[in-house]
C-alpha positions in Angstrom: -15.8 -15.7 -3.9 -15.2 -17.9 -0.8 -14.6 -14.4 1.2 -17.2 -12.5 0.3 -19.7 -15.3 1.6 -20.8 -16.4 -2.0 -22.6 -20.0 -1.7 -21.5 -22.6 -4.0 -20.4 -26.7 -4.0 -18.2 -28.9 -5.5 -19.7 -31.7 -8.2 -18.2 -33.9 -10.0 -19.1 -34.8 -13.8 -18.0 -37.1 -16.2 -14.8 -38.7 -14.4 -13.9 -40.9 -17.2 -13.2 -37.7 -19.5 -12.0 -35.6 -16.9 -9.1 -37.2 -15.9 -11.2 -39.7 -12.8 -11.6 -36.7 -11.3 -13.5 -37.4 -8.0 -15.3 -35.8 -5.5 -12.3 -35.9 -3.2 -9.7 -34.9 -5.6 -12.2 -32.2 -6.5 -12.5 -30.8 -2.1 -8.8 -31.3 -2.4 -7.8 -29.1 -5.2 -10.4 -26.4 -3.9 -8.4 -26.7 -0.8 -5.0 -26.2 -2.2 -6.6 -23.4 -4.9 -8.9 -21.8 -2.3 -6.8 -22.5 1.1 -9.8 -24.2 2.8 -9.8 -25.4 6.3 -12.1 -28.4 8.0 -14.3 -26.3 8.5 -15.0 -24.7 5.1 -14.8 -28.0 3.6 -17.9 -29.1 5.9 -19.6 -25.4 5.1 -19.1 -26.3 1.1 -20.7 -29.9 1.9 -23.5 -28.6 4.1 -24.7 -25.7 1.7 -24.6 -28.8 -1.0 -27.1 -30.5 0.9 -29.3 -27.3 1.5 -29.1 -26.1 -2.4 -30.0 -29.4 -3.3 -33.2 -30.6 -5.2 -33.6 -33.1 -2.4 -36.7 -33.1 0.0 -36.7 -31.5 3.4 -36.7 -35.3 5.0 -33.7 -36.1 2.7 -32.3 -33.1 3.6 -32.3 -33.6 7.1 -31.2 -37.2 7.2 -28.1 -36.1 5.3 -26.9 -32.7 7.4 -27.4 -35.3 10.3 -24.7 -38.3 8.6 -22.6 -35.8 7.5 -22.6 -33.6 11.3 -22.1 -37.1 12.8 -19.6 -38.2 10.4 -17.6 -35.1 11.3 -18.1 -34.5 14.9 -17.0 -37.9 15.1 -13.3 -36.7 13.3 -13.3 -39.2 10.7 -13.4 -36.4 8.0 -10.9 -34.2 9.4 -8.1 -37.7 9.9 -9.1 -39.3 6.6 -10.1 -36.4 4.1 -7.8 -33.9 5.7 -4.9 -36.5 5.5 -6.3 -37.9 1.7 -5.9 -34.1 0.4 -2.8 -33.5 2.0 -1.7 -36.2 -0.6 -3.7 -35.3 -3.5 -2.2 -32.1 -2.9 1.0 -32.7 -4.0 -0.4 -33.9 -7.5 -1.8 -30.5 -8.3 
């Protein structure tokens, strides 16, 4: 699915009866499962934003706090190093 280019995003539902499952725990096990980089983690959370129901504005606003947020190398220390951890659970 990843490979062949296939859009999709990771939710979460219902953490109290899925184990507290969160949105982290959830990039990080479709890390480990998928092998995901950075990079495709940011793709995945960018194409979330796009396929949402949100308006254009919205839209726009968010690509922009989530591009700053990760030009800025904040996601790649703390989610990067967060899933490296959450890893080991799985």
């Amino acid at each position: 699915m990843h490979e062949k280019g296939i859009r999709y995003s990771l939710n979460t539902d219902d953490p109290p009866f899925f184990n507290d499952a969160t949105l982290l725990t959830e990039y990080a096990y479709a890390a480990k499962l998928l092998g995901l980089n950075q990079e495709d983690l940011l793709r995945i959370t960018l194409t979330a934003i796009e396929d949402s129901f949100a308006d254009a504005d919205l839209k726009v606003e968010l690509r922009k706090k989530v591009m700053d947020f990760s030009r800025k190398n904040v996601m790649s220390d703390y989610v990067m190093s967060s899933i490296r951890c959450i890893k080991h659970i799985y």
